[in-house]
C-alpha positions in Angstrom: 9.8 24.9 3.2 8.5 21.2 2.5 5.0 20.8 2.1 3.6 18.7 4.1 2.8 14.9 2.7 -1.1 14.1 2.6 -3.0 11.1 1.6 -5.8 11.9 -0.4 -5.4 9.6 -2.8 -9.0 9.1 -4.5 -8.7 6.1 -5.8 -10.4 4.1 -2.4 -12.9 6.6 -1.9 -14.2 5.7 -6.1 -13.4 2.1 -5.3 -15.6 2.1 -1.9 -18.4 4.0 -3.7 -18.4 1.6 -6.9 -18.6 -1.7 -4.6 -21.1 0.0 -2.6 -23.3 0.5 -5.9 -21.9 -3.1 -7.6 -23.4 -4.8 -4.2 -26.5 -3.0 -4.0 -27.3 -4.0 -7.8 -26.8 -7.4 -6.6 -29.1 -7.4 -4.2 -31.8 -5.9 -6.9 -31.1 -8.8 -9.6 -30.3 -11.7 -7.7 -34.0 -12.7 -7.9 -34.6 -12.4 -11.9 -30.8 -12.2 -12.6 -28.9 -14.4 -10.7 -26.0 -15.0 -12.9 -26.0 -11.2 -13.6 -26.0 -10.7 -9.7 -23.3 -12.6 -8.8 -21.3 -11.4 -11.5 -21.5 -7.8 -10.0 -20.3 -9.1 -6.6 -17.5 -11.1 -8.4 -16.6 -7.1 -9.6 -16.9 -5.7 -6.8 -14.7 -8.2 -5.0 -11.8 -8.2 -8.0 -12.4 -3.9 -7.3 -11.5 -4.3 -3.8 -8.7 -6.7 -4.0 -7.1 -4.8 -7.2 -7.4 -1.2 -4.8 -6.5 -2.6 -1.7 -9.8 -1.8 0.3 -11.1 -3.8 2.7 -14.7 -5.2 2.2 -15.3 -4.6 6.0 -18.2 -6.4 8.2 -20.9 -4.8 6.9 -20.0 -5.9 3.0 -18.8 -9.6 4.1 -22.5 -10.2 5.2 -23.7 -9.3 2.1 -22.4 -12.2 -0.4 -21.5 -16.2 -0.1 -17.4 -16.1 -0.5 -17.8 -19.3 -2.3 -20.0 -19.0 -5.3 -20.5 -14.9 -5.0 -24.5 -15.0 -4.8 -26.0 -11.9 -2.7 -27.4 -13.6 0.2 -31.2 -12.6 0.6 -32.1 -14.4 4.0 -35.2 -16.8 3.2 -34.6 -16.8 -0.7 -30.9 -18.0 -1.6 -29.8 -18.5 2.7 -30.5 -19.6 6.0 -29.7 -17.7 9.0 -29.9 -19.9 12.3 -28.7 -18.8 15.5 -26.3 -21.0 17.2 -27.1 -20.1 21.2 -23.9 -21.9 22.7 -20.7 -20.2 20.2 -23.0 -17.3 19.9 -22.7 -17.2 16.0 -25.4 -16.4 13.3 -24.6 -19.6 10.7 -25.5 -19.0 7.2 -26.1 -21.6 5.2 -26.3 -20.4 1.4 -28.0 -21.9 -1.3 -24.5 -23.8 -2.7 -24.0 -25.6 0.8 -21.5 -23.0 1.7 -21.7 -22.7 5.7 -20.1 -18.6 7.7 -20.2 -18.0 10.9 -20.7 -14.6 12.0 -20.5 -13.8 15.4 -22.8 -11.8 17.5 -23.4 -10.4 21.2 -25.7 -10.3 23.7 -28.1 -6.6 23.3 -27.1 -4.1 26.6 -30.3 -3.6 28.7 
């Protein structure tokens, strides 16, 4: 009898937990380190394409897509709420402009 097939390939799980610890360094440098920073968010955006792992919401927020600096809100970005599309714009330092979108808290 066939075993049966099971993915357990550990190759995401090490690529989630390195772009997990790549992002969080950025976040710790970006201040004295910038270019360091965004070169460990440029890594942990090649891991993630290279493995096939989606960043997911959480990690998007995290980083400008265009010039790959950690966002740290009042620092390096601007967060304004846009009441009427009911988006958070970001405005990083680089002029880059993301929308994310957000919804109204349950009461």
């Amino acid at each position: 009898m066939a075993k049966p097939k099971t993915n357990l390939d550990p190759l995401p799980i090490i690529a989630k937990r390195r772009i997990d610890t790549l992002l969080v360094f950025a976040k710790h440098e970006v201040r004295e380190h910038p270019d360091l920073a965004k070169r460990y968010v440029q890594l942990a955006r090649a891991i993630a394409t290279r493995h096939r792992v989606p960043l997911g919401r959480e990690r998007k927020h995290l980083f400008c897509k265009e010039c790959n600096a950690p966002w740290v809100v009042g620092y390096n970005v601007k967060v304004r709420l846009d009441r009427t599309s009911r988006r958070a714009i970001y405005t990083c330092a680089c002029g880059a402009k993301k929308g994310f979108a957000y919804s109204k808290p349950a009461h």
